[in-house]
C-alpha positions in Angstrom: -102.1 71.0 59.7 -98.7 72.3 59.4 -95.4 70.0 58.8 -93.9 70.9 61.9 -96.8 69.6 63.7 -96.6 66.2 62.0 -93.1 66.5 63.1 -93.4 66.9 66.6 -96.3 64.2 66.7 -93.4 61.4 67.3 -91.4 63.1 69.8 -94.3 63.8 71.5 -95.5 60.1 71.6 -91.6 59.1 72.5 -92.1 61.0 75.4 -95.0 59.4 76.7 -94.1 55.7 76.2 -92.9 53.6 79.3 -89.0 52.6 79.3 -88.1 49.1 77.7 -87.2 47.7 81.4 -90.3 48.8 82.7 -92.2 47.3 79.9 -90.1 43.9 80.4 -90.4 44.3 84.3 -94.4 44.0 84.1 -94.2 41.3 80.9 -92.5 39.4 83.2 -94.9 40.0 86.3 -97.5 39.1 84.5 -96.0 35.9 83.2 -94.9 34.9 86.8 -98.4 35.8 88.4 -99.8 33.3 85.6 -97.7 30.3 87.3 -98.5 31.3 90.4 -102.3 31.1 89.8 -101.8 27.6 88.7 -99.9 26.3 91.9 -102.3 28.2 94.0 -105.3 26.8 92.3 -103.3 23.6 92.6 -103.2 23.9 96.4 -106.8 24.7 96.9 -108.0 22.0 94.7 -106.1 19.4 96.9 -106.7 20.5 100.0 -107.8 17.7 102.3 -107.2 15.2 99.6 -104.5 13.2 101.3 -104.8 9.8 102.3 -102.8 9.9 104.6 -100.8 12.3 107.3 -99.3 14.5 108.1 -101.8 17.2 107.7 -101.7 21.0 107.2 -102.2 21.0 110.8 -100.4 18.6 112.0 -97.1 20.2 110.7 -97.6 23.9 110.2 -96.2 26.7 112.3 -97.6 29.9 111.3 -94.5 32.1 109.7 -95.3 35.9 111.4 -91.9 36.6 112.8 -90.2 35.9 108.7 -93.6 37.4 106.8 -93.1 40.8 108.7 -89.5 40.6 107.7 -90.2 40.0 103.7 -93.3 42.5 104.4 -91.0 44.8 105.6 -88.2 44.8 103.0 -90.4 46.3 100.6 -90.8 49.7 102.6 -87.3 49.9 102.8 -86.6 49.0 99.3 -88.8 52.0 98.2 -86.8 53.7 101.1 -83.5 52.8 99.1 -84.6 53.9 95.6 -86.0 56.8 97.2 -82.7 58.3 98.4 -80.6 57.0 95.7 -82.5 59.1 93.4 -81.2 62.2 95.5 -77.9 61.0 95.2 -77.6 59.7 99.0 -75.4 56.9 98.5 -74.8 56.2 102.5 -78.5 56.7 103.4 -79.7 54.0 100.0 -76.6 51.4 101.2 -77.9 51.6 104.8 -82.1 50.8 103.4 -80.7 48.2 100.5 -78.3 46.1 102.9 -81.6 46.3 105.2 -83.7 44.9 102.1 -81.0 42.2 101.8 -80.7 41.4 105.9 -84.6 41.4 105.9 -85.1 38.6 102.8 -82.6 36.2 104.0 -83.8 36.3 107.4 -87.2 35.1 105.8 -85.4 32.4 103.5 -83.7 31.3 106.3 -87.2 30.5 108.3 -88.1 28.8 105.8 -85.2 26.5 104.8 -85.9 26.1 109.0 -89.4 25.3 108.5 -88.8 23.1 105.9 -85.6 21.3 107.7 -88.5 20.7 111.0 -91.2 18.9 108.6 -88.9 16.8 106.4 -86.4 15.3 109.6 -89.2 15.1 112.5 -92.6 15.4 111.1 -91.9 13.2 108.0 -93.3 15.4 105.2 -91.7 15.4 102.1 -92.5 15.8 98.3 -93.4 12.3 98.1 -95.4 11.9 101.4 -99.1 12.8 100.3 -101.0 15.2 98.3 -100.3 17.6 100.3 -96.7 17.7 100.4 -96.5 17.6 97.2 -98.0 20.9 96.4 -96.7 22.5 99.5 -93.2 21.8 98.4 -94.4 23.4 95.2 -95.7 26.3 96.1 -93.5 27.3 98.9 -90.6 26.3 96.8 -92.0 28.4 93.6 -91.9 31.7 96.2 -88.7 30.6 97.8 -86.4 30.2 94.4 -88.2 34.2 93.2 -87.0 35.0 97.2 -83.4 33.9 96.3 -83.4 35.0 92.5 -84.3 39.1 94.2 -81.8 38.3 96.8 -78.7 37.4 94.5 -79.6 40.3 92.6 -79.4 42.9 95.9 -76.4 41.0 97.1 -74.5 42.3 93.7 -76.3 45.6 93.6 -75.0 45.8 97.9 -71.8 44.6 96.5 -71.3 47.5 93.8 -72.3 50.1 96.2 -69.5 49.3 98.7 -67.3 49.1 95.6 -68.7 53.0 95.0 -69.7 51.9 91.7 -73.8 53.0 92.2 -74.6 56.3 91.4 -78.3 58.0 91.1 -78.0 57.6 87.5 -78.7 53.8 88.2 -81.9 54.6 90.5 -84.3 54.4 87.4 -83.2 50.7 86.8 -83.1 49.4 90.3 -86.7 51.3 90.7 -87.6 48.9 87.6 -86.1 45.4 89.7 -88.2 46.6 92.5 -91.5 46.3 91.1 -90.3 42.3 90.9 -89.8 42.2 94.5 -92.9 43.8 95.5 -94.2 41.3 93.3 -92.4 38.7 95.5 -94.1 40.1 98.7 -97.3 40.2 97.2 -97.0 36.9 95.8 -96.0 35.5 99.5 -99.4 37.4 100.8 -101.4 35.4 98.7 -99.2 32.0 99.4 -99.8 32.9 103.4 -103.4 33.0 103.2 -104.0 29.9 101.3 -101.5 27.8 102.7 -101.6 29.3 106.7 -104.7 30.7 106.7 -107.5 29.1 104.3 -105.3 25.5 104.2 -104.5 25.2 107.4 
């Protein structure tokens, strides 16, 4: 084998190795999905433990209007990165600020859910089994919710600035992977909180 082969051999390899941010993107996933196995498994394990009320039942409103919302925001998140990469800055403002308008609504319906069962149905933290690891849970999801959503307020905030140009699309395509991570997280949370728990 010739010495310019063995020289290309490391280019070559370069080339076919993911980015750093991608590589720290799904470190972290995976780190995150590990904690969120343990609160779910939590969740399960307890259910119908309580000694005493409320119930699952007894307090919980199904969340359809705010999960098609969060459910939603990760088409037009892909929509965003989609058009930023061709250098429509208009077009990828319009998807992201729809990204950010779509995750707040669904924090907001929860901080509303949460507001109902803590002033007039009496669950707290404190109250049973089960409000303990319903805080948990739907707490865990709610802080990644508002973690993604400060970052796409700054991103929204540097685009009206004219500060985001395509060149950024490869690193804003890397902090959506987290917030499709978010929604899938919060498909998993649904059916074993709503669904199975209820």
């Amino acid at each position: 084998m010739s010495s310019a082969t063995f020289a290309d051999s490391p280019i070559e390899s370069r080339r076919t190795l993911p980015s750093r941010g991608r590589v720290g993107m799904v470190s972290l996933i995976a780190a995150e999905s590990a904690i969120f196995t343990i609160f779910v498994v939590a969740y399960i394990f307890y259910i119908g433990k309580s000694l005493s009320g409320p119930t699952p039942s007894d307090v919980l409103t199904i969340p359809i209007f705010g999960t098609i919302c969060l459910l939603s925001s990760s088409l037009t998140i892909h929509l965003a990165i989609r058009t930023l990469r061709t250098a429509k800055i208009l077009p990828f403002g319009f998807w992201w600020f729809l990204t950010l308008m779509l995750g707040t609504i669904f924090l907001i319906g929860t901080g509303r859910e949460w507001h109902r069962m803590i002033f007039y149905e009496g669950l707290t933290v404190s109250t049973n089994l089960f409000g303990t690891t319903y805080y948990s849970l739907v707490g865990l999801h709610a802080f990644h919710v508002t973690v993604g959503l400060i970052v796409i307020a700054i991103v929204m905030t540097f685009t009206l600035l004219g500060k985001v140009t395509s060149q950024y699309s490869e690193r804003l395509e890397v902090f959506s992977m987290y917030w499709h991570f978010v929604d899938v997280v919060w498909v998993v949370v649904f059916t074993v909180v709503y669904v199975i728990g209820r």
